[in-house]
N, C-alpha and C positions, 0 to 999 in steps of 0.2 A: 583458306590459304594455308599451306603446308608453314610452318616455323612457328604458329600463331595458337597458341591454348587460352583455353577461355576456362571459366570457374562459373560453375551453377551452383549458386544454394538451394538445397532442398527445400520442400514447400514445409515440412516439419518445422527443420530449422530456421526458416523464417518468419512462421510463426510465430515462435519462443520468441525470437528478438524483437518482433515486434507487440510481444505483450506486457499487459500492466506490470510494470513491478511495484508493489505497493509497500514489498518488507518494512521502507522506511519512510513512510507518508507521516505516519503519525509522530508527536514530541515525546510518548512514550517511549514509542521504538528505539528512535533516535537516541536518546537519551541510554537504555539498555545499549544498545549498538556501541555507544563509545566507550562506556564502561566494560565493557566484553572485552574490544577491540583493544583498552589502554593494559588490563590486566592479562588477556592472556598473551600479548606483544612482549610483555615483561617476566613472564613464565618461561615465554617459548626463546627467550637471550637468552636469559639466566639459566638456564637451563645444557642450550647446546650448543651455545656462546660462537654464534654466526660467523664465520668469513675471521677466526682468531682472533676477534673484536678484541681480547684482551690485550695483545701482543701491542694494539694502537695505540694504548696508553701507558703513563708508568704510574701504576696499578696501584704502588706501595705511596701514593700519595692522594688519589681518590680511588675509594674503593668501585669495585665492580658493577655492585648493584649500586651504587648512585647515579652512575654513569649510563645504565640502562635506564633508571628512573628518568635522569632527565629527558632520553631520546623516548620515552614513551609520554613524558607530557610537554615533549613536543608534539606526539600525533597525537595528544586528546585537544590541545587547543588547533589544530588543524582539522581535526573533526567539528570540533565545533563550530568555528568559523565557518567553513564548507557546509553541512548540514543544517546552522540555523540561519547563519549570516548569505550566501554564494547562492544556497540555492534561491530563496528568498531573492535574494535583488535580480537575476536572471529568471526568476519566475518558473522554475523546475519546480513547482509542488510535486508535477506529477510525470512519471520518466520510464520510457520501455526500457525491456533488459538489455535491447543495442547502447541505447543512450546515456544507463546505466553504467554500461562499460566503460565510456568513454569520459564519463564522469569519474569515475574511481582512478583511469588514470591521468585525469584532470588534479586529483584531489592526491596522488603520490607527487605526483611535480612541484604542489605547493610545498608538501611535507619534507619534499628533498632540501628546500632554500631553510627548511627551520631544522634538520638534522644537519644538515653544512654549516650553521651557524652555529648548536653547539659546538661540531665538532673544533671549529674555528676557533672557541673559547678556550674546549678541552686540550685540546693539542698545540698550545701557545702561537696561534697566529699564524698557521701555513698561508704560505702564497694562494689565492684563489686563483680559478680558470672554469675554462668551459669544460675541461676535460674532468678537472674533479666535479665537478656539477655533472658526472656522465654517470661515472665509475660511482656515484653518491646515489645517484637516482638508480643504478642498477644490483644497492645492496638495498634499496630501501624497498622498492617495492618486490624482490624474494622473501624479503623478512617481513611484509606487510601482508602477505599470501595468505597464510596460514590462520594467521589471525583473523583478517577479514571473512574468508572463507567461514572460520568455525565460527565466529559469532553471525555467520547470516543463517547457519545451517539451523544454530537454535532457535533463532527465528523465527524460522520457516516452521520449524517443528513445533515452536509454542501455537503458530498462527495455523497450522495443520490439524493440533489439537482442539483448538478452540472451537476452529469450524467444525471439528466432530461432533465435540460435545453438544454445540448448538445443532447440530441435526438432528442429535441424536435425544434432546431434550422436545427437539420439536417433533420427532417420530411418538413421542411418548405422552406428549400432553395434545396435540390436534386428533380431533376425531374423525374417524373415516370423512372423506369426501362424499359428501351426499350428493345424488342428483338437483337438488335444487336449494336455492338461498331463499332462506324464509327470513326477511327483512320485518321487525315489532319494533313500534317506537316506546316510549321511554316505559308508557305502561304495562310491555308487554303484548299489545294488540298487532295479529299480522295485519299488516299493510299491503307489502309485495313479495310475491311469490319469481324467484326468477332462475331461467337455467344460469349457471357460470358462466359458462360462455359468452352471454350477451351482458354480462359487466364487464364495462370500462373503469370505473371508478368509482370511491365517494369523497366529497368533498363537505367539508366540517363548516357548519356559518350558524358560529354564535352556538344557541341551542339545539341547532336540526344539521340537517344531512341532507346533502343535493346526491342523490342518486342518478347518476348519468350510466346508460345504460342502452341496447341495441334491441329495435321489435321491430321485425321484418324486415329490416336492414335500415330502419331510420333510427335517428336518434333520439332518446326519451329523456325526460328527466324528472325525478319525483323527491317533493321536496316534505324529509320526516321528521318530525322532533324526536331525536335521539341522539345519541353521541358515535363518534368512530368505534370509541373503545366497546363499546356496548354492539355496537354491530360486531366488533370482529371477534369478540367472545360468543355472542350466540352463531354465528355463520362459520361453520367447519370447513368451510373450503379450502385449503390448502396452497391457492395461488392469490389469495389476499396477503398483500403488504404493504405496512405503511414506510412512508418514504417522506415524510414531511406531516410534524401537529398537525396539517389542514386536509391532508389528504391519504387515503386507501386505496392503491390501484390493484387490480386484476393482472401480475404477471404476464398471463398467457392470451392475456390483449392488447401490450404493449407494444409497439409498430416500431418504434426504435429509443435506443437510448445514448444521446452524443456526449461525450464527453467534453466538456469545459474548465475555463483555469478554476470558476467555481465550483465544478463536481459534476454532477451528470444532468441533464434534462430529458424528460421522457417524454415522449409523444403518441400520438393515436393517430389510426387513418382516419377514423370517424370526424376527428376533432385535429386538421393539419394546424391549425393556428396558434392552440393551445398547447403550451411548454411549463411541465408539472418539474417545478427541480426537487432533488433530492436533496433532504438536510443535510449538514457534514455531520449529525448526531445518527442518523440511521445509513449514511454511506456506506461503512460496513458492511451491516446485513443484508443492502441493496445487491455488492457485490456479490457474497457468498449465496444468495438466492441467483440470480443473476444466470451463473455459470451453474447452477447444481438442479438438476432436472427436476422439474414438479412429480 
């Protein structure tokens, strides 16, 4: 119909919004994140002193940089709250870049009500309204850009290096992929000889190892006295990972892996019934293998 525009998102950019953001999963992160966020907030005022910020005050009675100070620990306890407390009772552990968004400017709306209240202090008591609640909100979150921005970028960039390093540690200590897994229990005696391909997993009980595994399309299982760690030192294959103390799965036999408020579960076609979860201790490396080609 002629007058009528419509808007397609690209399959890219749909993508992107609809994936992990994890920058801020963890309490390290977070914790980095706000201290980034409160110091360079307070860099980036003092510095090129936003919207005449001085001119709001009379100056020659609280100086300038307190005055920043305070509006920046006002957004560290807004950070705080938001990130340990908000998300927490909303159950946001874990949040796509759309969702993301819409959280940050979830998380400038609160920060408006605790920038509007110092300034309320600082500036002896104006009249309140909805209008300065507008004009509040539209200096907080330009001056909240910069900052959030740079410290997501370090972020990224620490969490960019890390997974290098870790590839690049594991390019350097995994030995070529052999054609076959030669499975020795504790004394060293081969046991099973197997292609990769036809592992599924191993699963850790007590002193041995349940080796679940695919011969001629049915399922096997061979049970060894040895440990995980000890298989996955002698067995070079490169699509072994563990993903939980109890268990060693084969990557590149994985059928799917869903995501939960508790982290991921993974499954097998072989095996529909059984749901192998990933610890929140190897989550990480679950993910960086995950997305990074065998």
């Amino acid at each position: 119909m002629p007058g009528i525009t419509t808007f397609k998102t690209s399959p890219l950019f749909k993508v992107i919004l609809e994936s992990h953001f994890s920058l801020l999963n963890s309490r390290t992160n977070k914790i980095i994140f706000i201290g980034l966020v409160t110091l360079i907030s307070l860099l980036f005022m003092y510095t090129f002193v936003p919207f005449n910020i001085n001119k709001w005050y009379d100056v020659g009675k609280l100086d300038l940089l307190k005055i920043f100070s305070i509006f920046s620990l006002a957004g560290t306890l807004t950070l705080l709250f938001t990130q340990f407390g908000l998300r927490k009772w909303l159950r946001l552990q874990y949040l796509t870049y759309a969702r993301y968004f819409f959280f940050f400017i979830a998380e400038i709306m609160i920060l408006t009500f605790g920038v509007l209240a110092c300034d309320w202090i600082l500036n002896h008591h104006p009249e309140l309204s909805v209008r300065n609640y507008l004009d509040t909100f539209n200096y907080t979150i330009l001056i909240a850009i910069p900052p959030y921005a740079i410290a997501l970028l370090i972020l990224f960039g620490a969490q960019q290096y890390k997974l290098a390093r870790q590839l690049s540690l594991t390019a350097t200590t995994h030995k070529p992929v052999s054609d076959q897994l030669l499975i020795s229990d504790e004394n060293g005696k081969l046991i099973l000889t197997l292609q990769p391909s036809h592992v599924l997993f191993f699963k850790s009980e007590d002193n041995y190892v349940d080796v679940h595994y695919l011969l001629g399309g049915e399922l096997k299982k061979e049970l060894i006295r040895t440990t995980l760690k000890r298989i996955e030192s002698c067995c070079s294959y490169a699509g072994l990972i563990r993903v939980h103390r109890s268990y060693t799965v084969n990557m590149t036999a994985v059928s799917s892996a869903r995501k939960t408020s508790r982290g991921y579960v993974i499954q097998f076609d072989a095996l529909p019934d059984l749901r192998i979860p990933v610890s929140a201790s190897h989550q990480k490396h679950f993910e960086a293998r995950s997305f990074t080609p065998l």
